[in-house]
Structures are given as C-alpha cells and as structure tokens.
FIKOLGU-640611 format. One record per residue (C-alpha): x, y, z. Coordinates in nm, 2 decimals. Example, Ala and Ser with C-alpha at 12.3 -4.5 7.8 and 13.67 -1.06 7.14 Angstrom:
2
@px 1.23, py -0.45, pz 0.78
@px 1.37, py -0.11, pz 0.71
END
This chain:
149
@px -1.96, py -3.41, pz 0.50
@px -1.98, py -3.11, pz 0.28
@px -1.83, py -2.76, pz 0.35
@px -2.13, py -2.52, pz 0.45
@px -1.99, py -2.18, pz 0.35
@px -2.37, py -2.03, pz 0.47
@px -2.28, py -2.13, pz 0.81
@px -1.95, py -2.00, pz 0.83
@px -2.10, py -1.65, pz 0.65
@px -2.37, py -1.64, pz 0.94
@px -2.07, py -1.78, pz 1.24
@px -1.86, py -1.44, pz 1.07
@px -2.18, py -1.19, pz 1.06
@px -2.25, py -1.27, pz 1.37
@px -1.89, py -1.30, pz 1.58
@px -1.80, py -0.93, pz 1.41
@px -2.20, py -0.78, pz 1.53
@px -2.09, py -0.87, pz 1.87
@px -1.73, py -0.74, pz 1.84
@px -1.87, py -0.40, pz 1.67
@px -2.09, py -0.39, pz 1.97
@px -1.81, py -0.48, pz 2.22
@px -1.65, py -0.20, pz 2.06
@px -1.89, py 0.03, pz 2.14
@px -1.99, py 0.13, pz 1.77
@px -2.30, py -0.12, pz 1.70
@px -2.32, py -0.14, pz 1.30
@px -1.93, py -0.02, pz 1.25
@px -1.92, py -0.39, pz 1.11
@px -1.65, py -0.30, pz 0.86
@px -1.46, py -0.10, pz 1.09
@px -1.46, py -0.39, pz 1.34
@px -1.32, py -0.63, pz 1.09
@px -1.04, py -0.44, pz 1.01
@px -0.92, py -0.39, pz 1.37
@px -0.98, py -0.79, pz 1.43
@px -0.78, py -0.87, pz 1.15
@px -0.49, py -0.59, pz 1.25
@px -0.50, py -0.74, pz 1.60
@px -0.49, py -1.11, pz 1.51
@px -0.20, py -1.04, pz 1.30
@px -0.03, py -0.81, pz 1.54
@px -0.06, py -1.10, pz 1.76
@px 0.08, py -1.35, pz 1.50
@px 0.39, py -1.21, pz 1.43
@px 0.46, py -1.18, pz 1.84
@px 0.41, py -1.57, pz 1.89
@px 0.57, py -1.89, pz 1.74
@px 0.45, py -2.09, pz 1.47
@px 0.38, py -2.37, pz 1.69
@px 0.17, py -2.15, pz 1.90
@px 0.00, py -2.01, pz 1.61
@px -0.08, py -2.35, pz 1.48
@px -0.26, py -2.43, pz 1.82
@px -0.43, py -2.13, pz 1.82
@px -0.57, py -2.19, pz 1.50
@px -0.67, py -2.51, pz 1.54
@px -0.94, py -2.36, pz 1.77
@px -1.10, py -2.08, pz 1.57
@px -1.41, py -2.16, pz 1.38
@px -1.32, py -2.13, pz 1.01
@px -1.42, py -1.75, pz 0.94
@px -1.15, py -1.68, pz 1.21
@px -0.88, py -1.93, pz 1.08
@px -0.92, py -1.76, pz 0.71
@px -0.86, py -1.40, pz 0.89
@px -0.56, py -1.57, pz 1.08
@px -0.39, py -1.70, pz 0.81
@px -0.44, py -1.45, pz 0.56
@px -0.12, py -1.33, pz 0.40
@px 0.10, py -1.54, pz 0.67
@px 0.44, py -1.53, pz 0.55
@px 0.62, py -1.71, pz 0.76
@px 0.96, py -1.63, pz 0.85
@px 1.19, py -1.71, pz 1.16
@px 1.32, py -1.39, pz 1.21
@px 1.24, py -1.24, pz 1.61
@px 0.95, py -1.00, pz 1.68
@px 1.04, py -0.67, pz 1.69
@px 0.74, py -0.63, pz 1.93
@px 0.88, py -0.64, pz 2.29
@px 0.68, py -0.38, pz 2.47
@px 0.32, py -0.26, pz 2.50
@px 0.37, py 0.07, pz 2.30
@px 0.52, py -0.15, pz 2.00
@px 0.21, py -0.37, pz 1.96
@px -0.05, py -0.09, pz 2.01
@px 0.25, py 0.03, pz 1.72
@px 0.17, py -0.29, pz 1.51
@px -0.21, py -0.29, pz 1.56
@px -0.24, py 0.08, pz 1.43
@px 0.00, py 0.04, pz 1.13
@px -0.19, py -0.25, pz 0.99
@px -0.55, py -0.07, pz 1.08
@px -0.47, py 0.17, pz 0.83
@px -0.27, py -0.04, pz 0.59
@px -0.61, py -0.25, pz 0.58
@px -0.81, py 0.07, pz 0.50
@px -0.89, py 0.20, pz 0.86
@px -0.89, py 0.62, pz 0.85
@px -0.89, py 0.80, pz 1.11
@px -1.22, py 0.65, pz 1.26
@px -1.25, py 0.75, pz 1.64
@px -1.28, py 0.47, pz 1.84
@px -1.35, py 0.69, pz 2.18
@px -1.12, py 0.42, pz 2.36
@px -0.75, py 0.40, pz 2.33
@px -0.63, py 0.14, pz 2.19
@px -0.46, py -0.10, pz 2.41
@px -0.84, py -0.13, pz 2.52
@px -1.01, py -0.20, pz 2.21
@px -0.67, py -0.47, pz 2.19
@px -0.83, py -0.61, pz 2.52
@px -1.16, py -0.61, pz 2.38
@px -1.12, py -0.81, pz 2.03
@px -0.91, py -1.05, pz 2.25
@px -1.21, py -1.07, pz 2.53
@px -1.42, py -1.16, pz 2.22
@px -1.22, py -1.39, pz 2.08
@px -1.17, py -1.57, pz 2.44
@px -1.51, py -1.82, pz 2.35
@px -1.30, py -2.00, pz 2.11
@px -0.98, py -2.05, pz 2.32
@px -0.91, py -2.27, pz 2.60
@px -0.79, py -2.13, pz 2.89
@px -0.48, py -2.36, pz 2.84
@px -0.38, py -2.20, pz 2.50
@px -0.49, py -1.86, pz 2.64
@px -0.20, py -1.92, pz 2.86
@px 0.04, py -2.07, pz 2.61
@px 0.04, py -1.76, pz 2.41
@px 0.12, py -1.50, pz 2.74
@px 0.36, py -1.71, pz 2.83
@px 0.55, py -1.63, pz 2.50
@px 0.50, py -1.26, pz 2.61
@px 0.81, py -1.04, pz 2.69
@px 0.72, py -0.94, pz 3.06
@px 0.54, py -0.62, pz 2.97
@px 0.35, py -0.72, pz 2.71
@px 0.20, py -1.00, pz 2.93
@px -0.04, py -0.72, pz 3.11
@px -0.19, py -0.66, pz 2.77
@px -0.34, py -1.06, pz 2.77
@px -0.39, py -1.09, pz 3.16
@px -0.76, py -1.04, pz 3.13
@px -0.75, py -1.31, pz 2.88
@px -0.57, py -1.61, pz 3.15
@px -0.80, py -1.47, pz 3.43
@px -1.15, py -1.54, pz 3.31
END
C-alpha cells in the first residue's frame, strides 16, 4: 500500500477548518495551526514518553508529523505543574512559531480546551484518561472536559 500524501493534505485542511471554526475565527487557518502545534507540544513536554508514544499512535498522520516535530527528547521533569505555567508554555511557543498578537476574543486556557475538544475524535477515552492522570492535580481541570465526553 502506497503512502497517499493527497489524503493526508485534505485529513489536515480539513481537521485545522474545523479547529479555526471551533476557534471562533473561520478562515484564521494559519493562525489555528500555530496554536495546535504550541498546544500539542505544550502538552508533550507535560507527559511521558510512553504516554506520548500512545498518543501518537492514534493521530492520523498530519497530526503525528505536528506531534513529533522538533521532539527532543530528554528525561528531565516538566517544569509545568500548574495551570498558569501551561497557558505559560502555550503562549511562549505561539509566538516563538510566528503568532503576534492576534486576538483570540477567548482566554486562553479556553482556546487550550478547545484544540483539545477537537482533537478528542482521534483519542480513546482510555488514553484521554491516561494522559490526566499524569496531570499534577491542578492541571487535571484543564483536560476534564476531555475524560467526560
């Protein structure tokens, strides 16, 4: 079976439409990428490698290529403990990724909820709660939606 790079270009248009509308900013396409990818690897440097393995193994590929992009892995313990220091993360990669200024008219542990909300079609509910169970205690609130569907 040959790789069909059409399909996965069509998956990606289509996934990051739906988040830009999720969003509320229909046609902010580019905008919505970069806040997926500051999210996912917000998210990525919070978990274990093992858990980001099992995570990955249930994205479609456009997804898995955001994921991984850059990984450096490295066993050193997240800094990220508390809600403030991921919304922290989130909004220090946003820019680093090219994002200036752009007003999202929702704060931003919201628009966290809502990438993870759009990103819930691809993860069980078993891994959904493998990952918030790696959570420090406060920062499990920020995922809850995503265990309770």
């Amino acid at each position: 079976m040959g790789l069909n790079f059409e399909k996965y270009a069509h998956e990606g248009n289509s996934f990051i439409k739906e988040l830009s509308m999720n969003l509320g900013h229909p046609g902010e396409t580019a905008r919505a990428g970069i806040i997926l990818r500051a999210v996912m690897h917000t998210l990525r440097e919070r978990i274990s490698i093992g858990e980001s393995l099992n995570l990955v193994s249930q994205l479609p590929m456009f997804l898995k290529g955001i994921y991984v992009d850059n990984w450096e892995f490295n066993d050193r313990q997240s800094r990220i403990k508390t809600i403030e220091d991921f919304k922290d993360e989130v909004k220090r990669l946003q820019e680093q990724y090219g994002e200036q200024q752009f007003d999202w008219e929702l704060p931003t542990d919201e628009i966290i909820r809502v990438v993870f909300s759009t990103l819930n079609r691809y993860v069980s509910e078993g891994e959904s709660e493998d990952i918030i169970a790696q959570m420090p205690k406060e920062l499990k609130e920020l995922f809850s939606e995503k265990a309770h569907r």
